[in-house]
C-alpha positions in Angstrom: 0.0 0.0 0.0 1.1 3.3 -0.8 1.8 6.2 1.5 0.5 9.3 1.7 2.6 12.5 1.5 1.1 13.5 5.4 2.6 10.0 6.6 5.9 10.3 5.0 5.4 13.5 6.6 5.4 11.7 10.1 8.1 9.3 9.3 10.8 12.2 8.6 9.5 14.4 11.6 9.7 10.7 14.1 13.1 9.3 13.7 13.0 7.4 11.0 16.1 5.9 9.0 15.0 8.0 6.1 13.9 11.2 7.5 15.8 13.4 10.6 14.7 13.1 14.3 11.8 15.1 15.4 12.5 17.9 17.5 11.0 18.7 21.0 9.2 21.7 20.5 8.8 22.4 23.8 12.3 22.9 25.1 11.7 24.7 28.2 12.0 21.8 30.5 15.7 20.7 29.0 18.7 22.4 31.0 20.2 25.1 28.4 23.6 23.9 29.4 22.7 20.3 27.9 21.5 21.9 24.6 24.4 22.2 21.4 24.5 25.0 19.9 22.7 24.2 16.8 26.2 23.6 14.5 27.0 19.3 16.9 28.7 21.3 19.3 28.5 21.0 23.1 29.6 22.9 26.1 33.3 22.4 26.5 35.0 20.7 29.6 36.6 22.6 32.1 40.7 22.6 31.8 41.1 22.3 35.5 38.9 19.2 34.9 41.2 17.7 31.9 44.4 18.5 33.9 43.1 17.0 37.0 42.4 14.0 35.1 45.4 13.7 33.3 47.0 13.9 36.3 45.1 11.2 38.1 46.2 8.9 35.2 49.7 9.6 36.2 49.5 9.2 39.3 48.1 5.9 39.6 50.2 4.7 36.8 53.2 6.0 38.0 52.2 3.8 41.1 50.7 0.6 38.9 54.2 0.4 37.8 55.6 -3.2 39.7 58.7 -1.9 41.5 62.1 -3.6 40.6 63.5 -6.9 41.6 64.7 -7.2 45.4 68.8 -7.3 44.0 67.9 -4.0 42.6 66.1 -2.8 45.4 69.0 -3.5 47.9 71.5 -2.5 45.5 73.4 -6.0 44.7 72.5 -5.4 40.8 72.7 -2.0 38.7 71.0 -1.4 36.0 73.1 -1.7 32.9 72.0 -1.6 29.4 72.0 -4.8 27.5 72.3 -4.5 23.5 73.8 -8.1 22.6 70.2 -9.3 22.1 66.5 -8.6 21.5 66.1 -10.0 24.5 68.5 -8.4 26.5 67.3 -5.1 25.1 63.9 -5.8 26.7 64.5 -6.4 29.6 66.8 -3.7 29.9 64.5 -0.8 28.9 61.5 -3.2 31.6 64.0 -2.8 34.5 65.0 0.4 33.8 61.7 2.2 33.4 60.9 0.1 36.9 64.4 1.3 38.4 63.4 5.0 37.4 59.8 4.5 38.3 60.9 3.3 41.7 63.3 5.8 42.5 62.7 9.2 41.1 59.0 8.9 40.6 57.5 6.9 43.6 59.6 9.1 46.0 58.3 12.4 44.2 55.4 14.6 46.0 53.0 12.3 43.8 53.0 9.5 46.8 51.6 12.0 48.8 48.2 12.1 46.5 48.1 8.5 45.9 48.9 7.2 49.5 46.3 10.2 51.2 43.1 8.7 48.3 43.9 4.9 48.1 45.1 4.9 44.9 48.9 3.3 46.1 48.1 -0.2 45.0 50.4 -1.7 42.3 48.6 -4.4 40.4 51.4 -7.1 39.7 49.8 -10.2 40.3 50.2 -11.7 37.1 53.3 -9.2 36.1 56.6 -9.5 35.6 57.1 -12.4 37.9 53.8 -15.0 38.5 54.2 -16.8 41.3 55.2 -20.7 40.6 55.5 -22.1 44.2 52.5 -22.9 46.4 52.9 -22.4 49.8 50.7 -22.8 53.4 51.7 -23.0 57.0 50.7 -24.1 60.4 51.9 -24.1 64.0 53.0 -26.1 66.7 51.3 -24.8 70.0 53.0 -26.2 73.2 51.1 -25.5 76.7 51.7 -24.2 80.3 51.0 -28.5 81.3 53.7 -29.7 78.3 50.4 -30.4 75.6 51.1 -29.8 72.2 48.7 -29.0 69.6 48.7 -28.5 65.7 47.3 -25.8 64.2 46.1 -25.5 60.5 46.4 -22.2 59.0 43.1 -21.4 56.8 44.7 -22.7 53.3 42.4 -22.0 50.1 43.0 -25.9 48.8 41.3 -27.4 52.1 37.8 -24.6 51.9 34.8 -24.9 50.4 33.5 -21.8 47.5 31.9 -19.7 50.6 34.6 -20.4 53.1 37.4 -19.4 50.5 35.7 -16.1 50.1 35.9 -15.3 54.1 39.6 -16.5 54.4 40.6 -15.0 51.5 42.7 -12.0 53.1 44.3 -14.5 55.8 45.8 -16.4 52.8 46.8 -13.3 51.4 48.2 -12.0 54.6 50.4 -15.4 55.0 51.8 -14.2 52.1 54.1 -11.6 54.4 53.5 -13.6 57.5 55.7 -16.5 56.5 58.6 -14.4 54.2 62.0 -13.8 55.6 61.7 -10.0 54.4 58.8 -9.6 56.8 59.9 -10.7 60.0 59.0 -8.0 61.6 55.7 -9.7 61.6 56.4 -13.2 63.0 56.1 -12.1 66.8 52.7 -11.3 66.1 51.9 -13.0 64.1 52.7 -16.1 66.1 50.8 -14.3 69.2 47.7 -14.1 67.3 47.6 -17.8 67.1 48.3 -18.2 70.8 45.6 -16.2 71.1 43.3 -18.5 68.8 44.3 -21.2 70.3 43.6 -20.5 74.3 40.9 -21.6 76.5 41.9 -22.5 79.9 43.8 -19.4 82.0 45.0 -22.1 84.0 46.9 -23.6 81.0 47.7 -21.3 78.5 50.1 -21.4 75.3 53.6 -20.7 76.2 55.5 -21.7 72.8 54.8 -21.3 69.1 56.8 -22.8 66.3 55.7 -21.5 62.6 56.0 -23.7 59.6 55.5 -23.0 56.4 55.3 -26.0 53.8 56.2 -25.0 49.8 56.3 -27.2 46.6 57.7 -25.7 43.0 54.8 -25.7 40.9 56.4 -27.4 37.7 56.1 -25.8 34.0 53.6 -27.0 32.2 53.2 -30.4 30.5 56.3 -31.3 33.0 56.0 -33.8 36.1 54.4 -32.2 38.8 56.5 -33.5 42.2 53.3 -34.0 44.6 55.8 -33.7 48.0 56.2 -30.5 50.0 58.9 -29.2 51.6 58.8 -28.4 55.2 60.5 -25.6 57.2 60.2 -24.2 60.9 61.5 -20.8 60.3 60.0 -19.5 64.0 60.2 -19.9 67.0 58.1 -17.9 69.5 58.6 -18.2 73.5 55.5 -16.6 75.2 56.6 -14.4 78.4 54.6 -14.3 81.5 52.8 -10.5 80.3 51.8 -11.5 77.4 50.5 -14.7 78.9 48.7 -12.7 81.5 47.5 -10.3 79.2 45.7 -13.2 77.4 44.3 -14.1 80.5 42.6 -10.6 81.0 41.7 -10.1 77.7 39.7 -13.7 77.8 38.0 -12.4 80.8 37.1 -8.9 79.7 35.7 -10.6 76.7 33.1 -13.2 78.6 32.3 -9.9 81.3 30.8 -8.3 78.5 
């Protein structure tokens, strides 16, 4: 059926693919600000707005940025430019643009923006260096009466879907807990497991040795060595404050 000149009318004036969009007559309720100009153009951004944003992006990539390997951190390895290779010349201009980022740009007034909004995070989980060794720990509590008792750190393989989402950040913190460059943490770390593990004020932890258990996760399509290797790498003596403190913190705790 044929159309009419009226409806072809209606189809240019209603959006149609063969006629323009209809305009809204009655404009008054539509912010002027949001309006063009009549020639595609639109209001233009502020440049404090573009400069604060190109900033941001700096900022939080200069901080993305994975910092360099520990030799170069603590100064056993300079960075030296390797041109003998494609290879070489890779990982050159990677570690150096870490070196740099680490040193000069890190330690700028920059930190101060990204440490003061949350924005410090580096996201290197899967960069430059994946992790290739699985690794979980557990404790050996010994009591006031000579008892000893073994404690199970959470460990992700052992949980169920839920339970992995609530122990989570304990995995991730055993990731520090149990590395030789963190021992500032171990004391801690091994009297917040006293903690866990006491019930009775007349027989309360006195010793805590921390183990941590690691097996080379192999290449793949290679064997896969199902054994893991076993370490006590502390060993934590319990004092009588501390002790005590435990006591009165296990009261306080059923008083209220």
């Amino acid at each position: 059926m044929k159309k009419s000149s009226r409806s072809l009318e209606l189809d240019s004036d209603n959006g149609h693919p063969n006629g323009a969009v209809q305009k809204n007559e009655d404009s008054s309720e539509i912010p002027s600000e949001l309006l063009n100009d009549g020639n595609g153009t639109f209001p233009k951004v502020k440049i404090w707005v573009k400069l604060f944003v190109i900033f941001h992006v700096i900022a939080i990539t200069i901080w993305a940025i994975p910092n360099p390997p520990s030799d170069y951190l603590d100064g056993k390895t300079k960075w030296i430019f390797d041109y003998h290779s494609a290879q070489g010349i890779a990982k050159s201009i990677n570690f150096g643009i870490r070196d740099f980022d680490f040193w000069q740009l890190k330690s700028s007034p920059i930190k101060y923006y990204d440490l003061a909004t949350g924005f410090w995070q580096y996201w290197d989980m899967f960069a430059p260096n994946p992790a290739n060794v699985d690794i979980y720990g557990s404790a050996l509590i010994t009591y006031k009466n000579g008892q000893v008792k073994y404690y199970q750190y959470p460990r992700m393989y052992d949980l169920g879907i839920i339970m992995k989402y609530e122990k989570e950040r304990f995995r991730k913190y055993y990731e520090r807990a149990h590395d030789d460059a963190y021992q500032y943490v171990w004391p801690q770390f091994a009297q917040h497991i006293a903690q866990l593990n006491y019930s009775d004020p007349n027989n309360p932890p006195v010793e805590v040795k921390l183990y941590r258990y690691w097996q080379d996760v192999a290449d793949a399509y290679k064997y896969q060595n199902p054994n893991y290797q076993k370490h006590m790498y502390f060993d934590y003596k319990l004092n009588s404050e501390e002790t005590q403190r435990m006591i009165n913190d296990s009261r306080s705790m059923f008083n209220n």
